[in-house]
N, C-alpha and C positions, 0 to 999 in steps of 0.2 A: 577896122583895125584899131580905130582909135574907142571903139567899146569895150572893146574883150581886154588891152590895156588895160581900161578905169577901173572894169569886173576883176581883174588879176589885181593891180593894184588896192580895192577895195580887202577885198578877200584876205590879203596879207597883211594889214590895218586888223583886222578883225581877229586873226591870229594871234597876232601880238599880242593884243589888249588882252587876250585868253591867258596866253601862256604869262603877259604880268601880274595878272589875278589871281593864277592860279599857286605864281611865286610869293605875293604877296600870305593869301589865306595859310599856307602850309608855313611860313615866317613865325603866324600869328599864331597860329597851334602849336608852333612849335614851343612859342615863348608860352603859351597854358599851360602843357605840358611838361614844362621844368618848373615851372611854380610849384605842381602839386605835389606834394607826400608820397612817398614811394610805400607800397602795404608792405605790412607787417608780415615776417615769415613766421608762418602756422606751424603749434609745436606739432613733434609727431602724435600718430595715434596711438591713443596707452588700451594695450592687450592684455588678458590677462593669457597668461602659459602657463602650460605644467610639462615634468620630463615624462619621457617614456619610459617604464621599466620593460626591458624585454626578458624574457621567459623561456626554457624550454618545453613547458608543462602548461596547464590550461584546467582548467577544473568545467565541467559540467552538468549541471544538474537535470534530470531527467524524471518525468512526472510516468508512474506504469500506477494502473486501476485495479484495484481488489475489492475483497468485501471483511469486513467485522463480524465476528462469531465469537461463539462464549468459546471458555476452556474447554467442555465436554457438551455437547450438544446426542441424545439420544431418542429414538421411538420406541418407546414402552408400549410391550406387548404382552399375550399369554402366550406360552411355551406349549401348552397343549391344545390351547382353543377352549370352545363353549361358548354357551351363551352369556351376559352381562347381568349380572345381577346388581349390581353397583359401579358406579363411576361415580367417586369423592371429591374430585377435581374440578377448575375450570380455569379457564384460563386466564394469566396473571398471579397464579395463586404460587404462592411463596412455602416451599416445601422442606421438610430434613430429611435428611438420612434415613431410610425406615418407614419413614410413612405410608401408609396404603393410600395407593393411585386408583386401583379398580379391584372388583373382586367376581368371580364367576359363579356360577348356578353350580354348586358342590352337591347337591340331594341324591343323583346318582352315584355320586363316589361316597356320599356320608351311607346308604344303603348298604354298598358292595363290602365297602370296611364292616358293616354288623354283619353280614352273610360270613365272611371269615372269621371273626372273632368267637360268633357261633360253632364255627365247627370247629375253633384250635379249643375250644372248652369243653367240644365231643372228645375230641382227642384226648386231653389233659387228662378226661378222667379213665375214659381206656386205659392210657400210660399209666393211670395211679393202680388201677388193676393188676396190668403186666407187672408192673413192680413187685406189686405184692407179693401174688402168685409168684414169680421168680424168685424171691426172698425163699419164700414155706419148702419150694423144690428144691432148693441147695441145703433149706437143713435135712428134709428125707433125707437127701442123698448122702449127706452125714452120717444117717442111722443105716443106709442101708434099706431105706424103704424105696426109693425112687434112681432110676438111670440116668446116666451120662444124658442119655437123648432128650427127654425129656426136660431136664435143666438147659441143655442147649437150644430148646423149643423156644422156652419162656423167656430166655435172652436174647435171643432173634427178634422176636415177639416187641421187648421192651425197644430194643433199638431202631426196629422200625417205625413205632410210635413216636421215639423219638424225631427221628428223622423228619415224622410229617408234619410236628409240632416247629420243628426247626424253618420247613416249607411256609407253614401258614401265619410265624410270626416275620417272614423274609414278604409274605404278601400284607402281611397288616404293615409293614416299613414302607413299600412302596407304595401302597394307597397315601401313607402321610405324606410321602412327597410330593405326589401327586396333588393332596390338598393344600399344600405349601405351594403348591405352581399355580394353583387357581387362583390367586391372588397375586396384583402388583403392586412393588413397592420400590420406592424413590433410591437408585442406587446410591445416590449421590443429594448435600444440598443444591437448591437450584428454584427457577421459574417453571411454571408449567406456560407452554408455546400454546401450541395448536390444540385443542380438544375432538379427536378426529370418530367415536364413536359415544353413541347413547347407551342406555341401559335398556334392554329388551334385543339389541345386536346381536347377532353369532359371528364370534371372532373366531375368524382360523386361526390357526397355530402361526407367531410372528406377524398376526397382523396390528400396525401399529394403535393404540387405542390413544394415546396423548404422543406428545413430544415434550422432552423435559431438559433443560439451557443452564447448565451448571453454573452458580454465583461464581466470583469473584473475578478477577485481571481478567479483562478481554484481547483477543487476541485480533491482527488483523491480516490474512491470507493475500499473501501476492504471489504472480507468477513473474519473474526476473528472469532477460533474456540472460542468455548464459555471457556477453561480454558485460553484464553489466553485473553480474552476478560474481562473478571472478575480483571484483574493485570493491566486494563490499565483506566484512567479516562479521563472528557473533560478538553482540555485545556491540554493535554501531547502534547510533542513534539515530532518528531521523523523525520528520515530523511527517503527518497526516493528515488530510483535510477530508472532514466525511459531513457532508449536509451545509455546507457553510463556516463548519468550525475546525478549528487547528489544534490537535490533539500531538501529546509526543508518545514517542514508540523506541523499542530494544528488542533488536533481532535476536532471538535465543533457537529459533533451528532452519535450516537450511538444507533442503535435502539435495543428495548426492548426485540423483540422475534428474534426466529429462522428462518431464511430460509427457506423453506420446501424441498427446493431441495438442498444446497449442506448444511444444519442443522450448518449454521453461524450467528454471527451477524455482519450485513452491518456496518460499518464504515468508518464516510467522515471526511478527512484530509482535509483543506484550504490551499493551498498552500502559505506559506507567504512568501519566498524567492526564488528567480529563474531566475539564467541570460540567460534563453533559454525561448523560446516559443514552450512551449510542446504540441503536436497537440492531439487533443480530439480522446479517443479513443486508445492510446499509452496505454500499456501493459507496468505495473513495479513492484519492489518490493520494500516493506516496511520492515523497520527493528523494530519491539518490542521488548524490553525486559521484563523479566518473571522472577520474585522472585522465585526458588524452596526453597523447606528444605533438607537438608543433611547434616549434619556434615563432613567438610574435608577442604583442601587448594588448594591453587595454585601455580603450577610449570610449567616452562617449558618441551616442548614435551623431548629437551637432557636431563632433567634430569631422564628421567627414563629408565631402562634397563630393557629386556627380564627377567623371569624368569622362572621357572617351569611349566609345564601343563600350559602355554598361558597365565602364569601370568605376573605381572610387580613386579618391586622392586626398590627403593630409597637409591642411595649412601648419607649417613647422616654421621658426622664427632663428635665423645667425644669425651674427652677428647684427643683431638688431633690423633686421629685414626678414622680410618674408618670400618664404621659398615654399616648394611644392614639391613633395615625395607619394611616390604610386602606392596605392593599400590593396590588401585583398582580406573579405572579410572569410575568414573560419568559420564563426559561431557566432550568435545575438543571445545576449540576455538581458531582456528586460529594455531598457535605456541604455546600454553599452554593448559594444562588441569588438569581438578579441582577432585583431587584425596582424597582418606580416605585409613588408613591401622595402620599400627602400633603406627606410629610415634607421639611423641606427641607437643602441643603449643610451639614454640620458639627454635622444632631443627635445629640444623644448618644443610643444606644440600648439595651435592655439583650440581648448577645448571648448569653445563655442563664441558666437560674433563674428565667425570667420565672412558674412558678408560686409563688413564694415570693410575691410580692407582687399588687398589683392596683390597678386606675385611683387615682388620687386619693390613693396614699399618701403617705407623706412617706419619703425611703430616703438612706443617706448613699453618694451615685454615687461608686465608684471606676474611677478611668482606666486602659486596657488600651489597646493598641496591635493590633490585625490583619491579618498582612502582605500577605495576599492581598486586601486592602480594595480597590485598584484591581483 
């Protein structure tokens, strides 16, 4: 009895001494603790904001591919065929109006035309005969030496001649034209393209022998879906990128119906500025813009952060705090895009740094201007 005593008694000694050290130590912190400097309160965080302009309207810009062609691009051929007896041409070569492109093997038509001219000169002097003789019968018939019938002979006679002489200079006209189609000539000035036959060839009738790329303003062919075709008029401008380079362009026609194959309307830009020479046939794209409707503004892409279920969300700034409005993006272009959610006309918002801070702080907002806000 008298152990477990001295163990209890012991025990409660040991206690003590605890709990007076432990009064003492926490005394002694505590008097540390009022010694020291209390910190300094941290100014807020300085943001920079800009307002929202909001909008009913939205502009888009939409990239559709075509190709550059001359003004008049054609395949020069013969109208009647034969064989090649000349090609003047090659390609590159820089032509006027007029000029002869190719010429055919004329030896049978230069023959055919002496074969008629031959016989309108048999003719001719027949005729000079019937004349005569019709002349000498009408004065008989004055005297009383010769008949009605016979005078009505010799003028049958001369009109027939006539007639044939009339026939074989109507076939001496058509051989010359004929010799005029055996030769081609540059309807227009221009380049020669392609050089598509030699000389010793037999060209059919319309088969192309060069192709010839009318000089000046180049033109560039697009096919415009029809909602995007409806936003655009003649006389808009727009720019071009063909090969790397940016060319401007001026819509001057626009045709009325669709396609049938890819269900557009054809649209031709004039190229009116261009320090390259774009070769016909070059593959480019056109840039349109497109009025949509939607109610919302414009930010940049840092301004918005992840949110919930794949949404987005917009750090905005009242009264000097930071608060959180829901986005939804419309459209992207480029570094920005044109979003609608909660927010409304004229909030301030924070357009990038938005991890520096977070909902509910307090931040000293500084004002920025951003020009492309509409």
């Amino acid at each position: 009895m008298l152990s477990a005593a001295l163990r209890t008694f012991v025990t409660l000694i040991v206690v003590a001494v605890a709990v007076a050290a432990g009064i003492v130590g926490y005394g002694a912190l505590a008097t540390r603790a009022a010694a020291v400097d209390e910190p300094a309160v941290l100014p807020p965080t300085s943001v920079r904001v800009a307002s929202l302009t909001v909008q009913d309207t939205y502009l888009v810009t939409r990239e559709v591919s075509g190709q550059v062609e001359a003004p008049q691009q054609v395949a020069l051929a013969l109208e009647l065929g034969g064989t090649l007896a000349e090609v003047a041409v090659r390609e590159g070569d820089t032509l006027a109006a007029g000029d002869v492109v190719a010429r055919a093997d004329i030896r049978a038509l230069t023959a055919e035309r002496a074969r008629i001219q031959a016989g309108g000169d048999a003719i001719r002097a027949e005729l000079d005969l019937a004349q005569r003789t019709n002349a000498r019968q009408t004065e008989l018939r004055s005297r009383g030496f010769a008949t009605d019938q016979r005078v009505d002979d010799t003028s049958l006679t001369v009109a027939r001649l006539e007639a044939r002489l009339a026939e074989v200079e109507a076939g001496l006209e058509a051989i010359d034209v004929s010799l005029s189609k055996a030769e081609v000539r540059a309807p227009f000035a221009g380049t020669v393209g392609a050089r598509l036959m030699d000389v010793g060839a037999v060209a059919g009738p319309g088969a192309p022998i060069v192709t010839l790329l009318e000089a000046g303003a180049q033109r560039f062919r697009v096919g415009l879906p029809p909602d995007l075709a409806a936003n655009v008029s003649l006389g808009d401008e727009a720019e071009i990128s063909v090969a790397g380079h940016t060319i401007s362009g001026r819509l001057t026609r626009l045709s009325p119906d669709l396609d049938p194959a890819t269900r557009s309307r054809t649209a031709l830009f004039e190229v009116t500025s261009s320090d390259v020479t774009l070769a016909a046939g070059a593959t480019g794209q056109i840039a349109v813009t497109q009025t949509l409707a939607g109610q919302g503004a414009w930010v940049p892409l840092s301004a918005l952060r992840p949110g919930p279920g794949g949404s987005w969300t917009l750090l905005t700034v009242e009264d000097a705090r930071v608060t959180v409005e829901a986005a939804t993006v419309l459209h992207l272009s480029g570094d920005r895009a044109y979003i609608r959610g909660t927010f409304a006309d004229g909030t301030d918002y924070i357009p990038d740094g938005g991890h520096r801070v977070v909902p509910g702080q307090t931040v000293a907002p500084q004002s920025e201007v951003i020009a492309w806000a509409r």
